[in-house]
MDTraj code that builds the backbone (N, CA, C; nanometers):
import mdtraj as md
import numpy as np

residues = "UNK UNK UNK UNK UNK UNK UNK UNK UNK UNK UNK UNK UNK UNK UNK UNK UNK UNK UNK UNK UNK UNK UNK UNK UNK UNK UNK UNK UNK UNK UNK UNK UNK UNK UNK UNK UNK UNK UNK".split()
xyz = np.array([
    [-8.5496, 2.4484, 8.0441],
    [-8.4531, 2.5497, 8.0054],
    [-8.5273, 2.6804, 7.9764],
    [-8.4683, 2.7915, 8.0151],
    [-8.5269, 2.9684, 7.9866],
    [-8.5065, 2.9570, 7.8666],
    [-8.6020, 3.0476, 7.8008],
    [-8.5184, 3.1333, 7.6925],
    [-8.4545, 3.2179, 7.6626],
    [-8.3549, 3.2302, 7.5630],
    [-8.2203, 3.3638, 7.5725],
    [-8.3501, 3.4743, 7.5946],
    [-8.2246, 3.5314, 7.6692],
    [-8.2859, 3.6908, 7.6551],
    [-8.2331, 3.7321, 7.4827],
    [-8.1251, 3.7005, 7.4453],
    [-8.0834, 3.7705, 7.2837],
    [-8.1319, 3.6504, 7.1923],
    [-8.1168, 3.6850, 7.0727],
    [-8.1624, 3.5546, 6.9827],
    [-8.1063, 3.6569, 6.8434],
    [-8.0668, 3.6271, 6.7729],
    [-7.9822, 3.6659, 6.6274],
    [-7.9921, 3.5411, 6.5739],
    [-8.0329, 3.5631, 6.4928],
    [-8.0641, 3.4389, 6.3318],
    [-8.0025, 3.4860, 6.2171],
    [-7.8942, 3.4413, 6.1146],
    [-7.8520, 3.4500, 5.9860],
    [-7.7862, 3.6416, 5.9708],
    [-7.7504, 3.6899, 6.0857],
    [-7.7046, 3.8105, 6.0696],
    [-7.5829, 3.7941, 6.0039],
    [-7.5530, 3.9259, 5.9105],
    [-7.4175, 3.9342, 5.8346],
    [-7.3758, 4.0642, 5.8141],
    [-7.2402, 4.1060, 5.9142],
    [-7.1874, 4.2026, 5.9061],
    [-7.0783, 4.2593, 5.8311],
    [-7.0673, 4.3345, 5.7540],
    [-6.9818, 4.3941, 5.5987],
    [-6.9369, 4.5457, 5.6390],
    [-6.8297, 4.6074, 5.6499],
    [-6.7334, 4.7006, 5.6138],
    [-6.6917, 4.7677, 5.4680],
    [-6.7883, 4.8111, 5.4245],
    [-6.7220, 4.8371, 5.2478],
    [-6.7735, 4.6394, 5.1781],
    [-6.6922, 4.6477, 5.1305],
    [-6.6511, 4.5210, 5.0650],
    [-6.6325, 4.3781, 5.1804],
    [-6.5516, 4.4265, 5.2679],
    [-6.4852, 4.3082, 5.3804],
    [-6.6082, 4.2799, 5.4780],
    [-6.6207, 4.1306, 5.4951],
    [-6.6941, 4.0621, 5.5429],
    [-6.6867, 4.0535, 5.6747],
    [-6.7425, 4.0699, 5.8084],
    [-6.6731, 4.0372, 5.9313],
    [-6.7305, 3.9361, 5.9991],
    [-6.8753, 3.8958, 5.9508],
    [-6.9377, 3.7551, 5.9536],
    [-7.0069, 3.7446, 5.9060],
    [-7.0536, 3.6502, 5.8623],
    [-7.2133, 3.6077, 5.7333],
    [-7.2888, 3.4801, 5.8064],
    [-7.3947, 3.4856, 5.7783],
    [-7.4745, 3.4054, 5.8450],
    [-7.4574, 3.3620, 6.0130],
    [-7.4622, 3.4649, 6.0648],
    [-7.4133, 3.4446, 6.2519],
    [-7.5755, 3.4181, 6.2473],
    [-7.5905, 3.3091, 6.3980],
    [-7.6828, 3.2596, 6.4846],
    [-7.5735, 3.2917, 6.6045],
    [-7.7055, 3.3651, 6.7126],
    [-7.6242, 3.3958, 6.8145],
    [-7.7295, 3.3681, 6.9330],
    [-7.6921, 3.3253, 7.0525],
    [-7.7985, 3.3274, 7.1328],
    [-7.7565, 3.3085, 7.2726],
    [-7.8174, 3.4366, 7.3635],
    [-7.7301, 3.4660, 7.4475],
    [-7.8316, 3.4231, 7.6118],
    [-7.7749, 3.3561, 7.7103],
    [-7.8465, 3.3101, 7.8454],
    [-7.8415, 3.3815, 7.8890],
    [-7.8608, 3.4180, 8.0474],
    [-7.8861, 3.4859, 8.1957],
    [-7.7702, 3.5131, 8.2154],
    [-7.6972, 3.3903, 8.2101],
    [-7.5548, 3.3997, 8.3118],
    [-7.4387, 3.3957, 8.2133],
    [-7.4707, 3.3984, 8.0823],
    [-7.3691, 3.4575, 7.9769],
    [-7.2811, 3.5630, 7.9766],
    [-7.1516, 3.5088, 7.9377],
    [-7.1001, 3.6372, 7.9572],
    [-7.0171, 3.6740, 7.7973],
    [-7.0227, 3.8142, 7.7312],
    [-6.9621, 3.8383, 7.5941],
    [-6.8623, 3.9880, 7.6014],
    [-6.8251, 3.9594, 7.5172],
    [-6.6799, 4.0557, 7.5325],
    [-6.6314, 4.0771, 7.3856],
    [-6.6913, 4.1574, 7.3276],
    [-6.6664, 4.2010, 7.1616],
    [-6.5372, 4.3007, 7.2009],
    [-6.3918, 4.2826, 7.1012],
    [-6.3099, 4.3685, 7.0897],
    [-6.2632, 4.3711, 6.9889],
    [-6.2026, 4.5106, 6.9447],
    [-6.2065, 4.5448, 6.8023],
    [-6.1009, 4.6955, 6.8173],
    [-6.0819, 4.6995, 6.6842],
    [-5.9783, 4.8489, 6.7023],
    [-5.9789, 4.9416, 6.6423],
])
top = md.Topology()
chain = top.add_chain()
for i, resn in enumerate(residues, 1):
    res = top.add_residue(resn, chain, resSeq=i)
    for name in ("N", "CA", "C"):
        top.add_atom(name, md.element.get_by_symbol(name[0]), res)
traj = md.Trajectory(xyz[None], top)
C-alpha cells in the first residue's frame, strides 16, 4: 500500500465558542476524492 499524500492527526476546528470537529484523523489516497461544503 502507498502512502497518503495528506495525513491530519487529532486536528480540532472551533468558530468562537462552536466546535466543528475535535480530534479529526484524516487521511487522504491518490484516487480519493473530497468535497467540503459549507455556507
Amino acid at each position: 500500500m502507498t502512502p497518503p499524500l495528506v495525513t491530519m492527526r487529532s486536528v480540532s476546528l472551533y468558530i468562537g465558542e462552536r466546535s466543528l470537529f475535535s480530534d479529526l484523523d484524516l487521511h487522504v489516497q491518490a484516487k480519493d476524492r473530497l468535497c467540503v461544503v459549507g455556507r
